[in-house]
C-alpha positions in Angstrom: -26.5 19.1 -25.2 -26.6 22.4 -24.3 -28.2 25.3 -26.5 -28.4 28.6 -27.6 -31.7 29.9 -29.5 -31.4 33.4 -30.8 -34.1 35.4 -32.3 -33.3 37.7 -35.2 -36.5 39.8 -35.8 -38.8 37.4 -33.6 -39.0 36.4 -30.0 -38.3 33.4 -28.6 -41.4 31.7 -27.0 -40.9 29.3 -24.4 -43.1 26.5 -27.0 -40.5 27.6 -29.7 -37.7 26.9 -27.3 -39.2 23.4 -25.8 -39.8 22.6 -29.6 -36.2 23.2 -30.8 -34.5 22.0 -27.4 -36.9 18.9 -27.9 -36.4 18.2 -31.5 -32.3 18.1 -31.4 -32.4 16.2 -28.3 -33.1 13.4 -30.3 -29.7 14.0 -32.0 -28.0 13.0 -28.8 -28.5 9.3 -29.9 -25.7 9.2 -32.6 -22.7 9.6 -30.3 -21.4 11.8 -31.8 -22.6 14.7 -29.7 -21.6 14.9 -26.4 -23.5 16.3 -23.3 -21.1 19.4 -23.7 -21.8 20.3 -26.8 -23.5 23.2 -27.5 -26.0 23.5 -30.4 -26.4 27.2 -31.7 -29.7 27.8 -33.1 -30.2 31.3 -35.0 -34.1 31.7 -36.0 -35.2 34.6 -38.4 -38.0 36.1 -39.5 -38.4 38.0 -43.7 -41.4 39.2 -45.3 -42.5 36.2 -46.7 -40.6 33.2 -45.0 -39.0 32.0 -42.0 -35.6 30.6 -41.9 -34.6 28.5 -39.3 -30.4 27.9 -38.9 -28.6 25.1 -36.8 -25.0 24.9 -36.0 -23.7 22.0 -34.2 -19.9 21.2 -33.5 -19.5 17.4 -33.1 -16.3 15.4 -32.7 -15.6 14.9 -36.4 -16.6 18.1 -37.7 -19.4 20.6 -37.4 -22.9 20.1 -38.6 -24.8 22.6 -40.0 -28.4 23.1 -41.2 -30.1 25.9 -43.0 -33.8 25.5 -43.9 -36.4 28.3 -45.3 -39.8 27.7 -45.3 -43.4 29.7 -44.7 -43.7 28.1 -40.8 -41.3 28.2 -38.4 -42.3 24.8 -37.0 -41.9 22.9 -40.3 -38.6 24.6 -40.5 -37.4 23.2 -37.6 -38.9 19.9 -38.7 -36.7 19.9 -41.7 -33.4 21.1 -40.1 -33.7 18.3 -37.6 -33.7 15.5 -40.5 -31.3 17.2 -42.4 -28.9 17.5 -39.3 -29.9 13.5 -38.4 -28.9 12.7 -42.2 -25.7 14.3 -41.8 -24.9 12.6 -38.3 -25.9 9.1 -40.2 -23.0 10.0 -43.2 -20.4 11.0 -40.2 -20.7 7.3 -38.5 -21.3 5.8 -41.4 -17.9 7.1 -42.7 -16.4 6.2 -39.2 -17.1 2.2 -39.1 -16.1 2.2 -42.9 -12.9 3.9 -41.7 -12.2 2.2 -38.8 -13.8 -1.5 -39.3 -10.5 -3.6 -40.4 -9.1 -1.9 -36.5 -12.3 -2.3 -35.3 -12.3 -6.4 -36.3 -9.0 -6.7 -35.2 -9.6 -5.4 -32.1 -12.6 -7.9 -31.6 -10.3 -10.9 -32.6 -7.3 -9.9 -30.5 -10.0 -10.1 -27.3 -11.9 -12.8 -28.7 -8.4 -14.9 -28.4 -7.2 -13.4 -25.1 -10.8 -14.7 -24.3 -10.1 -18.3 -25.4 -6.6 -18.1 -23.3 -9.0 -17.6 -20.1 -11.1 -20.4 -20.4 -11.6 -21.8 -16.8 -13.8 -24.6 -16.3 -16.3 -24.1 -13.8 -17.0 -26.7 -12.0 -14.3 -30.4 -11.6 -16.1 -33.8 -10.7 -15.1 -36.7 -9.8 -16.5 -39.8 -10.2 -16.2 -43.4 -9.9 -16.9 -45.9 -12.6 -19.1 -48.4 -11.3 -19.2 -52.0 -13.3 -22.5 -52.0 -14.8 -24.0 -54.1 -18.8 -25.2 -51.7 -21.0 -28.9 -51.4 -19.7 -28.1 -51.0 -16.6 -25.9 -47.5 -17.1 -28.8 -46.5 -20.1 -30.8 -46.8 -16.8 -28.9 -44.9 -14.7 -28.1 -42.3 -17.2 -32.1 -41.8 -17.5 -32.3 -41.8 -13.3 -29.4 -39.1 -13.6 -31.0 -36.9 -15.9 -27.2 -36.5 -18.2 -27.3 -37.0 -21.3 -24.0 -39.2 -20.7 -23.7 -42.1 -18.3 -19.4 -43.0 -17.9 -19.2 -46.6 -16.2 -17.4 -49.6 -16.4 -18.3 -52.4 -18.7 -18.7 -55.8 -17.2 -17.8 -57.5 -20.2 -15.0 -55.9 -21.5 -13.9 -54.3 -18.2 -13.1 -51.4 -20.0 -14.6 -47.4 -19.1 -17.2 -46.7 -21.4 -19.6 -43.7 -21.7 -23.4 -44.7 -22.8 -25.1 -41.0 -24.4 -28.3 -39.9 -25.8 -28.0 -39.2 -29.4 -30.1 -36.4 -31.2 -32.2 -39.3 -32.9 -32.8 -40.6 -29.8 -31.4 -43.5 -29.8 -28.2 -44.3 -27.6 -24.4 -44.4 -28.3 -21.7 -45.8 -26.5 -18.1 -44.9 -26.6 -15.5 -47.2 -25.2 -11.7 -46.6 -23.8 -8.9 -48.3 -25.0 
C-alpha cells in the first residue's frame, strides 16, 4: 500500500509517519487492498482536539475513517479499528454473496479430481498355496495388514487381514 500523509496545521514527523504507515499496513491482510492502493491520510490539528481522517479505495468500494480525539496517536489507534471493522463487513458480505458459486466451484473440481484418480503404484503377485496359519504368518513377516494366498483346502484365493479388534478375517473368492 502506498500512502499519502498530509498535515493540515501540523507537521508531519517521521514517528507520526512510521506510526500511521505502520498501523494500516496491517490492513493489507484482508485482501482486499492491493499493493497499489493508495491510502490518503489527512491529519489536523483545532484548539482543543486532533482529528485524524483515512481514505482508502479498495476493490468493492472506498473505506473511510474519521476519528477526533485529544491525541493524535489514539486517533490513529481508533481509525485503524474502525477501518479493520469495515474491511471485516466488506468480506464478510463477499463469501455470503458469493458462497453457493463459491461451493459449486469446489464440487465441480472436487469431481474433475475424482475423474483423475491414478493409482500409484501396480503389483503383481502370485498366490502361493498356504492353510490359514501359515499366510497369518506370513502376513505378520510382511508387515500388510492383508496376506492374498491360495487356500490348500479349498483351493480357492483368499485374503487373511487384520481386523481393528485385532483379531483376523479371512475373505474367500468364489
Amino acid at each position: 500500500m502506498r500512502f499519502e500523509i498530509i498535515g493540515k496545521n501540523i507537521t508531519i514527523t517521521d514517528l507520526m509517519r512510521s506510526k500511521i504507515e505502520k498501523k494500516l499496513s496491517a490492513l493489507e491482510k484482508y485482501l482486499l487492498i492491493d499493493s497499489d492502493t493508495k491510502a490518503r491520510v489527512v491529519a489536523r490539528v483545532y484548539p482543543s482536539s486532533q482529528k485524524i481522517e483515512v481514505t482508502i479505495p479498495t476493490k468493492v468500494g472506498i473505506l473511510r475513517s474519521e476519528v477526533n480525539h485529544e491525541d493524535l496517536y489514539a486517533a490513529i489507534d481508533i481509525a485503524v479499528d474502525k477501518l479493520e471493522d469495515q474491511l471485516r463487513r466488506q468480506k464478510t458480505r463477499l463469501n455470503r454473496r458469493h458462497r453457493e458459486s463459491l461451493a459449486e466451484a469446489f464440487l465441480e473440481e472436487a469431481a474433475e479430481a475424482e475423474e483423475k484418480i491414478v493409482p500409484v503404484k501396480t503389483k503383481t503377485i502370485q498366490a502361493t498355496k498356504l492353510d490359514l496359519d501359515e499366510a497369518i504368518m506370513q502376513m505378520e513377516l510382511s508387515g500388510h495388514d492383508f496376506y492374498i494366498y491360495t487356500d490348500e483346502e479349498t483351493d480357492r484365493i483368499s485374503v487373511v487381514y487384520l481386523r481393528n479388534d485385532g483379531d483376523y478375517g479371512v475373505i474367500e473368492v468364489e
